[in-house]
C-alpha positions in Angstrom: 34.3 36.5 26.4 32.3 33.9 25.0 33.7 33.9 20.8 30.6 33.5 18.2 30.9 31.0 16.1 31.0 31.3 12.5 30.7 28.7 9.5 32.1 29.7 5.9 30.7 27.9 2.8 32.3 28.8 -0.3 31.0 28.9 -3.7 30.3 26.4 -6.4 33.4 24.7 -6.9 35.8 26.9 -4.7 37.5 25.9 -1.3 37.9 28.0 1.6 40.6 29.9 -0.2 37.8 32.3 -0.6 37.8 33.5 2.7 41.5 34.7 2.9 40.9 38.4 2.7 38.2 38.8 5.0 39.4 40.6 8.3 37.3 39.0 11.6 38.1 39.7 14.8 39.5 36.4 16.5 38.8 37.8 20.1 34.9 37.9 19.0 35.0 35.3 16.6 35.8 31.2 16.3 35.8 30.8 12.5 35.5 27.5 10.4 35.4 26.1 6.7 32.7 24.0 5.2 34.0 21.8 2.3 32.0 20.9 -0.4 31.3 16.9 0.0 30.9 14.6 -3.0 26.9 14.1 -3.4 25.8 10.2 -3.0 24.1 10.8 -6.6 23.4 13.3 -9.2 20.3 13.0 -8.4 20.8 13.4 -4.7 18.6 16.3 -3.1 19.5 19.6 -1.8 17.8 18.8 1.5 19.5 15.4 1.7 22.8 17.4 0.4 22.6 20.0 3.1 21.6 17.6 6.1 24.8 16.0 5.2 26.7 19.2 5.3 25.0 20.2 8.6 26.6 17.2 10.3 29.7 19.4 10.4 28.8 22.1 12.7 29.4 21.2 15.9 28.5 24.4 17.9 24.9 25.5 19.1 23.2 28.6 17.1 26.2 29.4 14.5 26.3 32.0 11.9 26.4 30.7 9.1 28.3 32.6 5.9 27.8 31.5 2.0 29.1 32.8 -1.1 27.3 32.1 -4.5 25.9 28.4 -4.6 27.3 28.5 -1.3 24.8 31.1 0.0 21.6 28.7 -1.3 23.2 25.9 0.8 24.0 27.4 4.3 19.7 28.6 3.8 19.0 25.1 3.7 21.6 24.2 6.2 19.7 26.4 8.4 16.6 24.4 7.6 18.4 21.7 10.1 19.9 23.3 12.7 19.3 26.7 14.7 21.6 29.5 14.1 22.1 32.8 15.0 22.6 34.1 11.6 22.1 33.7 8.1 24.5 35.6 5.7 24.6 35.6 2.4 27.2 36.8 -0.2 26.8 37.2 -4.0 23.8 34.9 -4.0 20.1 34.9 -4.2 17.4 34.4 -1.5 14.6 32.6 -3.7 14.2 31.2 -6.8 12.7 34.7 -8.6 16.5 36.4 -8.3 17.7 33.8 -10.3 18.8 35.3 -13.7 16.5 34.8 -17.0 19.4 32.7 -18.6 19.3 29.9 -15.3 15.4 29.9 -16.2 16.0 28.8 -19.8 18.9 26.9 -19.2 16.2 24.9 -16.7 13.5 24.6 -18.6 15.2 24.2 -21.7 17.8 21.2 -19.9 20.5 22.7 -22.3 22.9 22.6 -19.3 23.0 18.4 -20.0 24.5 18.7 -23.4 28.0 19.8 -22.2 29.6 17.6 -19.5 33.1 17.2 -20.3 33.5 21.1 -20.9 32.4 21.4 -17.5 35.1 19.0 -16.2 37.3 20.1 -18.5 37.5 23.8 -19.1 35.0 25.1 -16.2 35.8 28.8 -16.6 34.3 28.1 -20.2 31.3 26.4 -19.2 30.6 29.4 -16.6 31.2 32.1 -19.2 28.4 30.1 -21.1 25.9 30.1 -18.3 27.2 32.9 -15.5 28.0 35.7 -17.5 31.2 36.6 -19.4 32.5 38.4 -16.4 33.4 34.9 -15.0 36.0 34.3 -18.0 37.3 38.0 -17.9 38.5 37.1 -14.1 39.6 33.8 -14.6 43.1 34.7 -13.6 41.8 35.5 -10.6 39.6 32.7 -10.3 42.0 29.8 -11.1 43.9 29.8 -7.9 40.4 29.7 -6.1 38.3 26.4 -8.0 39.9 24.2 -6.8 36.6 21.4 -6.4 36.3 20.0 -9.4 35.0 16.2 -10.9 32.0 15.3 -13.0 29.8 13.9 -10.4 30.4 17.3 -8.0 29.7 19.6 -11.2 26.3 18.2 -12.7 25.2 17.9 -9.2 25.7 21.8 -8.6 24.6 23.2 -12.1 21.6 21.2 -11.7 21.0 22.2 -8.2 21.5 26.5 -9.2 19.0 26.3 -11.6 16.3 24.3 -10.1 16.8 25.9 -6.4 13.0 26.0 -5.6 12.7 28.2 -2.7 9.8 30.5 -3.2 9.9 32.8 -0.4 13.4 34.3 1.9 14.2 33.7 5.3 13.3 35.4 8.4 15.9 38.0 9.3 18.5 36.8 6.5 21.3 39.4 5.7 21.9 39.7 2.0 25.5 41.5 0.8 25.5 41.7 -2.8 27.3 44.1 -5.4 26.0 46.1 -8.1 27.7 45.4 -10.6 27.8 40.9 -10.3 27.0 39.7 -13.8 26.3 36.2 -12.2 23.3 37.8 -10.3 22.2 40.5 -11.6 21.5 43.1 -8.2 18.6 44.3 -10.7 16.8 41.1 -9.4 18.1 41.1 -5.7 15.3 42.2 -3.2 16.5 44.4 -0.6 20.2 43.6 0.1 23.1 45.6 1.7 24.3 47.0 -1.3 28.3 47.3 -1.9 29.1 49.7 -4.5 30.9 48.2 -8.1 31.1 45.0 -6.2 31.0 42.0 -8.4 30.6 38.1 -8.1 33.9 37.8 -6.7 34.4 41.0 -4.3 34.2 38.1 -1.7 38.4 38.7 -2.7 38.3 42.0 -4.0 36.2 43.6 -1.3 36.9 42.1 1.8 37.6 44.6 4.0 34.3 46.3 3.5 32.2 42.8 3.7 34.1 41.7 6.9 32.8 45.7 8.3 29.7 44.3 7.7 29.5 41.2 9.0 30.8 42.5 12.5 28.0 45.1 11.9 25.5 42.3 11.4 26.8 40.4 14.6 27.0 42.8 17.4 
């Protein structure tokens, strides 16, 4: 049996920690990690970012898997290369799901006055800008953000809240959780829903995203 391959990307500022819980078959599936890479500049593009990132799949039509910021990244890695699926995680398909807050943050460029809290006390920061549900499971969290630096971080925040993608892709799967304060499912267009599932059920529930995922694939 010919194993599909599949290509995690984890979420803004997390490694492939993430992933641990997830329960994939390894006689159907080959499974790999993306890393986050350090971007050449702040101001360094998504696009560029993500062609960058797409250098590191080395199989023909991969699924591709991203959580969070992570989910807006493997849709432009798909931009690149062909794949045989698109899943996203706790994310957003277009611009419009983005929160009100992002939009202000955005517009208003507030996110620019607070660099060293970013570097310094993240969980902070994200309580400031993704909801206080972030802070409330930062014991949780700590073991899993474990990509950090100044450079990395403005890079990303910028990159969440200008994400200009207007319309969703073609036959993208969208697992999200009803109650994730970081993106509100109020605003998410037509996703598999998973019940009291927040930002980080990517750990909390695993088991029911990995039944999905095979679901998705075969």
């Amino acid at each position: 049996m010919t194993k599909i391959p599949i290509y995690f990307m984890p979420g803004l500022a997390a490694g492939p920690k993430i992933f641990e819980n997830l329960d994939l078959s390894k006689e159907h599936y080959e499974l790999f990690y993306l890393e986050w890479k350090k971007p050449l500049a702040i101001e360094e593009s998504i696009t560029n970012y993500a062609m960058r990132m797409s250098e590191d799949i080395n199989h023909k039509n991969p699924v591709l898997v991203g959580v969070s910021f992570g989910g807006i990244i493997v849709q432009e890695i798909s931009k690149f290369i062909e794949t045989r699926k698109v899943i996203i995680i706790s994310s957003v398909k277009t611009k419009h799901e983005l929160p009100t807050r992002f939009k202000i943050s955005s517009m208003s460029k507030l996110y620019k006055l607070f660099p060293t809290k970013i570097v310094n006390n993240f969980e902070s920061y994200a309580k400031f800008f993704l909801g206080k549900s972030l802070k409330k499971r930062a014991d949780i969290y700590k073991k899993y953000l474990s990509v950090r630096g100044t450079k990395y971080l403005k890079w990303s925040i910028h990159n969440v809240l200008h994400w200009s993608q207007e319309k969703p892709l073609t036959d993208i799967i969208h697992i999200h959780g009803t109650e994730d304060h970081v993106f509100p499912y109020k605003n998410i267009k037509n996703p598999i829903k998973i019940e009291e599932g927040t930002h980080v059920m990517i750990l909390t529930k695993a088991k029911k995203i990995s039944q999905i995922i095979h679901e998705s694939l075969t």
